[in-house]
C-alpha positions as CSV (number, residue, x, y, z in Angstrom):
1,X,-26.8,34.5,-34.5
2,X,-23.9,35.9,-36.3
3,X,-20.6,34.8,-35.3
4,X,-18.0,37.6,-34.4
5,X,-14.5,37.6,-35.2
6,X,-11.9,38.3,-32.5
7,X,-10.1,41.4,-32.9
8,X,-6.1,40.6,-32.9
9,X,-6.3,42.8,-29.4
10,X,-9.0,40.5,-27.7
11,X,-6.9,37.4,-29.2
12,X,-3.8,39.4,-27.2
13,X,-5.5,39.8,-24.3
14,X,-6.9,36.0,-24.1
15,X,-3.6,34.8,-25.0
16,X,-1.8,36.7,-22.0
17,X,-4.8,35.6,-20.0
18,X,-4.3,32.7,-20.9
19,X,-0.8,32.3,-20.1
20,X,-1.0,34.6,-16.8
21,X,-2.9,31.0,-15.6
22,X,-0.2,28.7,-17.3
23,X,2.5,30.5,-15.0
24,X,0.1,30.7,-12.0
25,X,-0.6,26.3,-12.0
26,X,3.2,26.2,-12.9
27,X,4.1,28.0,-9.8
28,X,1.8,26.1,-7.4
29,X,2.9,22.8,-9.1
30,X,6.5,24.0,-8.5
31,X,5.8,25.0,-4.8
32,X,4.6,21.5,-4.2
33,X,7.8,19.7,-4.7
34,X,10.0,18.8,-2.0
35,X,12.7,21.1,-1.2
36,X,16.0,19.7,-1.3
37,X,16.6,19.7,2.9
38,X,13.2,17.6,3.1
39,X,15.1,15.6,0.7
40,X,18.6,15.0,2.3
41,X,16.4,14.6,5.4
42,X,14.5,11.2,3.8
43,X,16.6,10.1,1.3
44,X,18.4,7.7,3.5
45,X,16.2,6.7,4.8
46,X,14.0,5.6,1.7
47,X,17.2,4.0,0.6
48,X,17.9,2.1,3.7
49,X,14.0,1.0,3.5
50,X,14.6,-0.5,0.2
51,X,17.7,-1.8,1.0
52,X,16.6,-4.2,3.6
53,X,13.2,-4.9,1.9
54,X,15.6,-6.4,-1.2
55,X,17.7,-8.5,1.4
56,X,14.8,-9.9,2.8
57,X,13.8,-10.7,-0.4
58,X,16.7,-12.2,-1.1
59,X,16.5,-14.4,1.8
60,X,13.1,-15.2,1.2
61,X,12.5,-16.0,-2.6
62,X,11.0,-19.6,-3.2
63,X,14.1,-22.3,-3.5
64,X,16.1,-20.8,-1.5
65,X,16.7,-23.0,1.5
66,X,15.7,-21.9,4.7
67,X,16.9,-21.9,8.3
68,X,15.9,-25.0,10.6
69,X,13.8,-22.6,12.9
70,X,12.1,-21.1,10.1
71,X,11.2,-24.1,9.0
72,X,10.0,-25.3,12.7
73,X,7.6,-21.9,12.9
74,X,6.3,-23.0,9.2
75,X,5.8,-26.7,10.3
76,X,4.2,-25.4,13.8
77,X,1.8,-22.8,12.7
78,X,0.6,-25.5,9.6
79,X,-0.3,-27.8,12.4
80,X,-2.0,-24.9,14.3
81,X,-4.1,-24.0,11.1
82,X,-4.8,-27.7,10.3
83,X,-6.3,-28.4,13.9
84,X,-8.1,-25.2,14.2
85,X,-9.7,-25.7,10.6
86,X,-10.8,-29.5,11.8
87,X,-12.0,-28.1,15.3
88,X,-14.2,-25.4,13.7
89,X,-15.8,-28.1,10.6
90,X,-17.0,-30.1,14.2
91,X,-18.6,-26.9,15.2
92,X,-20.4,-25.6,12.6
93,X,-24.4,-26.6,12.2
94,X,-27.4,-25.1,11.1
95,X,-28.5,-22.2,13.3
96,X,-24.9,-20.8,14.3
97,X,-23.7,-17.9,13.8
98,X,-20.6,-16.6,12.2
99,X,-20.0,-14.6,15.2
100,X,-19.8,-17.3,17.4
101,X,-17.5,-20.0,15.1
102,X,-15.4,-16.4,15.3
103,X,-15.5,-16.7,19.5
104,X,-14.6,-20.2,19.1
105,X,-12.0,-20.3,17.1
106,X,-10.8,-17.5,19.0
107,X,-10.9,-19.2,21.9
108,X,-9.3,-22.9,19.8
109,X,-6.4,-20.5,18.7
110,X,-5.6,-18.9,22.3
111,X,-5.3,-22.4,23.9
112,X,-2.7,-23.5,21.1
């Protein structure tokens, strides 16, 4: 088939079609940002967020020494996880199920 040349009024016409779409997507792109109340409204909060996320941090980063009753809950719940992982390797044989080494450990970890 022969291939037709656009005539500089259908090139027009496309081109405003064209852009009639551009403006449309910009204006529903436009409508999706957050007004500026919404903004004032969250702001501090976000800020406050990040705030105490970078002081914990800060408190938290490996080599930094930590408090004696971290250290106690670190030591305790090591112990905890080093019985519990001893009293499940005496339970598990050859026919048991997942389901119930999940019971008893639940059960192990309630007692402690």
């Amino acid at each position: 088939t022969e291939r037709r040349r656009r005539t500089a009024k259908e090139a027009e016409a496309a081109a405003q079609e064209h852009n009639g779409r551009g403006n449309e997507f910009a204006k529903v792109a436009a409508s999706k940002l957050p007004s500026a109340s919404f903004l004032r409204q969250v702001l501090p909060s976000l800020v406050l967020g990040a705030l105490c996320i970078s002081t914990w941090h800060e408190e938290n980063k490996a080599g930094h020494p930590k408090q004696p009753a971290v250290v106690e809950r670190i030591a305790k719940a090591s112990s905890v996880t080093a019985e519990a992982i001893v009293a499940l390797g005496r339970e598990v044989r050859e026919g048991k199920s997942t389901a119930e080494l999940d019971m008893f450990l639940q059960d192990f970890l309630v007692q402690q």
